[in-house]
N, C-alpha and C positions, 0 to 999 in steps of 0.2 A: 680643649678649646675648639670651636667649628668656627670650620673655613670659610671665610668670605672669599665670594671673586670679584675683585675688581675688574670693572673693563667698557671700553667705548661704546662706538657704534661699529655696525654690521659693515662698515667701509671704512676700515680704519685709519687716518691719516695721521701725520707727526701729533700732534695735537692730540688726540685723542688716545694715541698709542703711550704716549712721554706722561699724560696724566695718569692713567691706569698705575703706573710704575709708580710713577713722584708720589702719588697720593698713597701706595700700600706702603711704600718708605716712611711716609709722614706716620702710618697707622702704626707699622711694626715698633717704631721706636717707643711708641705708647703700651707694646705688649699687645697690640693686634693684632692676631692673625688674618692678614689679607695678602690674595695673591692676585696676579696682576694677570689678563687673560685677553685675547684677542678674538674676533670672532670671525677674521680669515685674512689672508695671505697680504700681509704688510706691504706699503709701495716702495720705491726706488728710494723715495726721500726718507722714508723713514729707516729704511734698511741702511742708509749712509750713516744718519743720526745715532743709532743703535750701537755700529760698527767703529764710528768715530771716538764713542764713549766709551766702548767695552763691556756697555750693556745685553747681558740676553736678552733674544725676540721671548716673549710670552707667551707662555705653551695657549694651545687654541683651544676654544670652549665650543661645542657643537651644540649645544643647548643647555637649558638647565631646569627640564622637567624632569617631575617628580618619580624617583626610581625604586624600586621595591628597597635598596638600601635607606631608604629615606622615611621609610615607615619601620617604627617601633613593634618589630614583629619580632618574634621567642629566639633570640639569639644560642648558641647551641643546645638548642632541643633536639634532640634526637636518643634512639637507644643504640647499641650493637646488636648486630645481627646472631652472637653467640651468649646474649644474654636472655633472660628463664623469662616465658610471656609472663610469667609472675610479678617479676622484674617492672618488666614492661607497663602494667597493667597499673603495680602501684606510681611508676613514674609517670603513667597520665593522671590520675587521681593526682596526685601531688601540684600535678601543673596545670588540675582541672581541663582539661582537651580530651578533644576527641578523639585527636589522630594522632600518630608521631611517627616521623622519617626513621626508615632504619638503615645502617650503614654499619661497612666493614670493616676492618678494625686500623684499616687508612683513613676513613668515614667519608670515603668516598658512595656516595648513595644507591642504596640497594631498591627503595620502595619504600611505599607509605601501610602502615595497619591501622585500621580504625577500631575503635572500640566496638563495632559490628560485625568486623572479621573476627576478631576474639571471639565475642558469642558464639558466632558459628561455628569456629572451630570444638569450641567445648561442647557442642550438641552435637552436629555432623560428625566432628575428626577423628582418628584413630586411635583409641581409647588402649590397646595394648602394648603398642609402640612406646619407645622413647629413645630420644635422639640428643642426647644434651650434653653435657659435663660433670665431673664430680662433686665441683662445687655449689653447681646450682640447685643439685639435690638438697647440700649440705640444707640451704639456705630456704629455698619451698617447703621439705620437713622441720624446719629448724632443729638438724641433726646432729648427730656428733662425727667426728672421724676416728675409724676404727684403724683400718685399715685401706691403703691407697696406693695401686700400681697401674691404674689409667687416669687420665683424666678425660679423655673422650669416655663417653657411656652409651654405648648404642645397643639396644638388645630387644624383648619379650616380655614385659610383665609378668609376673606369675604368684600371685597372690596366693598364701596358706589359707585354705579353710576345712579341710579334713585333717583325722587326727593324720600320727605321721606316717603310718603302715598302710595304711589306705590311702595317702600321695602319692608315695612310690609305687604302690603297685600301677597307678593310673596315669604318670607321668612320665615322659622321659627328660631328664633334666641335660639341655644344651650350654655349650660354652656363650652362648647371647641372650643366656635367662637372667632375670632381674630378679629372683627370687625375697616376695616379702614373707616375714617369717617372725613367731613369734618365739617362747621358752620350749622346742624342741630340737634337741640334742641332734638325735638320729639323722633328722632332714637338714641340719644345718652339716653335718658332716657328711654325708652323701652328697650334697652341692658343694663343698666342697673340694670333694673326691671326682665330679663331674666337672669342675672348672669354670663355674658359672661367671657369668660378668658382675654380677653384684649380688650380694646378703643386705638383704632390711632388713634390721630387726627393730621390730614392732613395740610400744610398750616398754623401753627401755629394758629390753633382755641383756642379760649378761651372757656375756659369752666366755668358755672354761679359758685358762692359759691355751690347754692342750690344743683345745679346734685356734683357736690364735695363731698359733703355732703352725701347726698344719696349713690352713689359709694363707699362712705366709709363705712357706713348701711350694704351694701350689698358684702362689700370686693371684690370689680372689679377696676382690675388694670388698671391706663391709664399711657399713653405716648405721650407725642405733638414733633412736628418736623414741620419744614418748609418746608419738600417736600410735591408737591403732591400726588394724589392718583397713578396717573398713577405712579412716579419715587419710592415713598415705595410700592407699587407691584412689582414692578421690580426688589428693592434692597433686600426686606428683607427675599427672600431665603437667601440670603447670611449670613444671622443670624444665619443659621441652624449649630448645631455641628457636628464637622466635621467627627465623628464617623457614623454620618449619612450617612457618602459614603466609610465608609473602607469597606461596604459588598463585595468589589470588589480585596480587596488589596492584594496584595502578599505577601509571607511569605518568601522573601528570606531575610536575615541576615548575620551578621559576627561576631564573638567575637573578644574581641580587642587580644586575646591570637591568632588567627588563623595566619599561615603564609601567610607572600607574595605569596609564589610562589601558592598555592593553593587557595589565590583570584585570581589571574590571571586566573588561569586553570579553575575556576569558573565563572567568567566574561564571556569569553571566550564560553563558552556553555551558560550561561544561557541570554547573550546579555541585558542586561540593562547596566544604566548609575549612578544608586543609591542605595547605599544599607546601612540601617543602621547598624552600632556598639555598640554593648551589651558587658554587663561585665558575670563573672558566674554565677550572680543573675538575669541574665535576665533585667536587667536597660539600657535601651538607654544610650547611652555615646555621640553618635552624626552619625553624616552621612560623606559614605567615597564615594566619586566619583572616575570613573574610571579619569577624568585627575588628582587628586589628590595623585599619584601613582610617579609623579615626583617627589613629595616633600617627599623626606626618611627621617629619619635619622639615620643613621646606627647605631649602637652598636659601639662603642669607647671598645676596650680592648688593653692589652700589655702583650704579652708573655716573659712569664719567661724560662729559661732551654732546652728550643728549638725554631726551627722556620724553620719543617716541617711542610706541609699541613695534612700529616699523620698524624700526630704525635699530631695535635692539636685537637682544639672541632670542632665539627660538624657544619658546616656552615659557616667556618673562611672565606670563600674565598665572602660572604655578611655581614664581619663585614669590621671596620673601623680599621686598626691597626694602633696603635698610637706611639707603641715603643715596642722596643724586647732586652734582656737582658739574654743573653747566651754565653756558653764558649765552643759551638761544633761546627761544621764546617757550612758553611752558604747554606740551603738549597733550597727548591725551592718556599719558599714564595713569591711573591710581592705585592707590594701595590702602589697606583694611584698616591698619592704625599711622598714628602721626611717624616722621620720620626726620633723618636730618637732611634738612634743602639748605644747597647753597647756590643762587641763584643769581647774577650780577651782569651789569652792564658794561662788560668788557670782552678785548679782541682776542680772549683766547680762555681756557679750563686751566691752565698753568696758573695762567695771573691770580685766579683766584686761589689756589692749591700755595703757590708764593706767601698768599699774606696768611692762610691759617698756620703752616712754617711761623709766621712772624707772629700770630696773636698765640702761638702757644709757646713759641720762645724754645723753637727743636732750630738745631742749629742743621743745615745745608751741605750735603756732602758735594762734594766737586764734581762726580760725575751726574750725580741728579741734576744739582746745578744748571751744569752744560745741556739734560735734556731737557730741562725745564724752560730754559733759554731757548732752543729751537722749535719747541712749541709755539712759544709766543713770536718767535718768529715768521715762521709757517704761516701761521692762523691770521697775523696781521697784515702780510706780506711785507717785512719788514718795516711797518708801520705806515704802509702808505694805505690800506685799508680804511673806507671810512668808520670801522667797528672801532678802530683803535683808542684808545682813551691812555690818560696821565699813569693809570694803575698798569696800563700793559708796559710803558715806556719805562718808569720807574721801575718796574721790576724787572725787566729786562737788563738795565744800568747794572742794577746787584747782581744780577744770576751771572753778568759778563765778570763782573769781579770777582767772584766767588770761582767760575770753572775756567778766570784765564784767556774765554775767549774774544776775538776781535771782531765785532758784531758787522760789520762790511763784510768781511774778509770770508768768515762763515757761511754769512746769508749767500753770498757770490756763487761758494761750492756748493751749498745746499742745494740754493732752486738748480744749479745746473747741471746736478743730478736728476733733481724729483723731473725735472721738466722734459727728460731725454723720453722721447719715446719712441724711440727702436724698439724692436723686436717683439712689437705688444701688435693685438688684431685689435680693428677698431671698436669690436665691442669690450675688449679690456680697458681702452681708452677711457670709453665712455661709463662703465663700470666703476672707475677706478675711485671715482667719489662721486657716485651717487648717492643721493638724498631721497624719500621717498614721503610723500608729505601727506595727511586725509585731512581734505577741505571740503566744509559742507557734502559731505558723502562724495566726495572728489578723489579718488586715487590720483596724485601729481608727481612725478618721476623732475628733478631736478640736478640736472650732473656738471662740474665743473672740470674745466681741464687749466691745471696753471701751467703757462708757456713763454718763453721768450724768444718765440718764432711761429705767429699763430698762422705764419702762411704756410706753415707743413702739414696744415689742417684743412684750411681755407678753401686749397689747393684740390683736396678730396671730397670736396663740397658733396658730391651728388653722393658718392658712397656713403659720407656719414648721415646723411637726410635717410637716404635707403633704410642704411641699418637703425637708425633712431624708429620708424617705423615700425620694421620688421620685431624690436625689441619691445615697442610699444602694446602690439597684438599680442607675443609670446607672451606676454609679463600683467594683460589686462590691464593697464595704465588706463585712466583716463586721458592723460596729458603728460607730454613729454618734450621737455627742454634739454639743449646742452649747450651752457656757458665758456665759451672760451677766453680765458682772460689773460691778454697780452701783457709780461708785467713792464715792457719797454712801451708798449704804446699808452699802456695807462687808461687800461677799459675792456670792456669784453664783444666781442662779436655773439651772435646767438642764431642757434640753429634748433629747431623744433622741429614736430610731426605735423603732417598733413593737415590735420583737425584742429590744431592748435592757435591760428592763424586769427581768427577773430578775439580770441582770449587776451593771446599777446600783445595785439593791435590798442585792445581796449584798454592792458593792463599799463604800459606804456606812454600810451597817451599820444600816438604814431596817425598822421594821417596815411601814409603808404608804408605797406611794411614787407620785408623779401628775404628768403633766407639771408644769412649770416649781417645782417646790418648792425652798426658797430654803434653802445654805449658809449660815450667818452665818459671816464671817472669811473667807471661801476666796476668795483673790485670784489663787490662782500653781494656772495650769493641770499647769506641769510637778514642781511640788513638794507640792501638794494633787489632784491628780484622777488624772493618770497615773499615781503608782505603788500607789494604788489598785485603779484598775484592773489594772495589771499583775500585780500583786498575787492577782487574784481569776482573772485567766484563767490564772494558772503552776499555781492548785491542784486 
């Protein structure tokens, strides 16, 4: 079964972080495999939430483009390096390719042979040599076993074609001759008697007991076969291992971790048609051809809590998106075929995750519960948010029943956790939930900070304008806001960039406007300031 990832936005908060989880809960119970994934470092609030339940954080997803594992490329293709280029040769025939990875007998990879190194080897290569094994003779003749006291075979060709009085006078026969040989007695015992490394015999020769015998005395290997001299001359280079011709091979490669787009861009320059794929141990995995490049398979994910491009993991627009389950305005994703949306007019991704729980009648575990309950607390600010709606409240009632907890009592420790910000620079501050939003070709940076002490902010006026700036340039924003919102004063203060000043002014509806000047009531970034904003840059 292939893996879904579930997972938020690129800034993950309780909310987005508790859905990811609740919603793969909801899937697995239905025999879905979905895992729940974060796409960077959780905040204070959520790490209390997590910690309070006993829930694991969610391993992290750095992107989810398209990886050479992801393409339908010749999964163990490959030969051994001590196997007959014969071997070899029918094993590309069989798998119709060009090339094939050779590796050793860890298969950890040696080098690639093409069907044009083959060629050449047969025209160019060294035609008297042979460097193989016993049995791959056996198998290139399709021979019989006579006799066998090596199996390494490395020696001298030396093919019979005089009668046998006229051999010997003309040869001197070595213990590294390969002697092929047909129904003569004399020269089968004379090689023999000189110790040769191998007896062909040709033609299906018999051979007496007596030279058997002796052969055996003397530990020299034979082999019988029905070709003759001329067709085993001819065949049993083909016996040779096929390491015997990687002196030539190239060393290009791919890991199956490598992206798409950087084999193409590879391809591409280094023009071949075959390349093997290795894991981190350097193991052949198998071979990817360039037409193999059609057959993908994308990455299957479903976003939770948004369903901007921005706003998601890196490489969204080479996944497969399967389904999206959010309660803000619908942005500029698409995708090639229909999918499942669930989209809704409420103060948080739980609420809605809540009621498919209920229209599919999966019963609530207690700790889900509980983080399902702190999402929508989070996201509502315990419902004093104008996002809030009947669906968030109700379902918050059950989730308090179901995990036990005491929805004051919680919310209290919760925000004053999330709210503490010690030990953070003020660009983590202002990082910590931002938004990043494309309006009418507007790049718009929108960050909210939740607090219950906005004057430890306030206080640093000048620094956070600076850095709002300086973040602005680094980052190519067009426009850059940051939300403060007080939850004892019941509103947000707002601090922007330089340039941003008649935007705001306009957006607002402000005759005189100065950094951090204070909203009363305005809690919900995405239902009070965005579509304001947006609002004011479509006109």
């Amino acid at each position: 079964m292939k893996e879904i990832y579930v997972f938020g936005h690129k800034k993950p908060d309780t909310d987005s972080v508790t859905s990811a989880i609740s919603f793969s809960n909801l899937q697995s119970k239905a025999g879905i495999k979905c895992t729940p994934m974060i796409l960077d470092n959780i905040n204070k609030e959520t790490e209390f939430v997590l910690n309070y339940f006993n829930i694991p954080v969610p391993k992290f997803l750095d992107n989810v483009k398209i990886q050479i594992k992801n393409i339908n490329y010749k999964k163990d293709c490959f030969v051994f390096e001590t196997d007959s280029i014969k071997k070899m040769y029918d094993y590309m025939c069989d798998k119709n390719i060009t090339g094939v990875p050779v590796v050793d007998k860890n298969k950890n990879l040696k080098g690639l042979v093409t069907s044009k190194m083959i060629v050449n080897s047969l025209i160019n290569g060294e035609f008297t040599k042979l460097s193989t094994n016993y049995e791959n003779i056996i198998d290139v003749l399709n021979g019989e076993k006579i006799l066998k006291f090596d199996d390494e075979i490395n020696g001298e060709l030396t093919p019979y074609s005089f009668d046998s009085y006229t051999f010997l006078d003309n040869l001197t026969l070595r213990k590294d001759t390969i002697l092929i040989v047909g129904n003569r007695a004399n020269l089968i015992k004379s090689a023999i008697e000189s110790k040769v490394k191998l007896i062909i015999l040709v033609e299906n020769t018999d051979i007496s007991d007596e030279l058997v015998n002796f052969a055996m005395e003397n530990k020299v290997n034979i082999i019988k076969t029905n070709l003759d001299t001329f067709n085993v001359t001819r065949m049993i280079i083909n016996a040779n291992y096929v390491k015997n011709i990687l002196s030539n091979s190239r060393n290009s490669y791919f890991n199956e971790n490598d992206y798409y787009d950087d084999f193409k861009e590879q391809c591409s320059k280094l023009g071949y048609n075959n390349y093997p794929v290795i894991d981190n141990k350097g193991k052949c995995l198998g071979l990817i051809r360039i037409t193999d490049i059609k057959n993908i398979n994308k990455k299957q994910v479903i976003l939770v809590d948004h369903n901007e491009m921005d706003q998601s993991v890196d490489g969204i627009e080479e996944a497969e998106i399967i389904g999206i389950i959010d309660h803000h305005k619908i942005g500029n994703l698409s995708t090639n075929m229909p999918i499942d949306l669930r989209n809704m007019i409420v103060g948080s991704t739980n609420t809605i995750i809540y009621l498919m729980y209920k229209e599919r009648n999966v019963e609530i575990d207690k700790s889900i519960a509980g983080i399902m309950l702190a999402g929508i607390l989070s996201d509502t600010l315990k419902f004093t948010s104008p996002t809030t709606t009947e669906y968030d409240r109700k379902a918050a009632i059950d989730l308090s029943n179901i995990s036990g907890i005491n929805i004051d009592e919680f919310s209290f420790e919760m925000f004053k956790v999330g709210t503490n910000l010690s030990g953070k620079t003020l660009e983590q501050i202002i990082d910590n939930d931002m938004k990043v939003f494309d309006i009418s070709d507007k790049k718009i940076s929108i960050s909210q900070v939740i607090t219950l002490n906005s004057k430890e902010i306030l206080d640093k006026k000048e620094e956070y304008i600076n850095k709002i700036n300086e973040i602005k340039k680094n980052r190519s924003y067009d426009y850059m806001i940051l939300c403060i919102t007080d939850l004892l004063d019941n509103g947000s203060y707002i601090l922007f960039d330089d340039k941003s000043t008649t935007l705001i002014k306009n957006a607002f509806d402000l005759e005189e406007i100065k950094e951090g000047f204070f909203i009363k009531g305005c809690l919900s970034r995405k239902k009070q300031i965005v579509p304001l904003i947006a609002s004011e840059l479509e006109n």
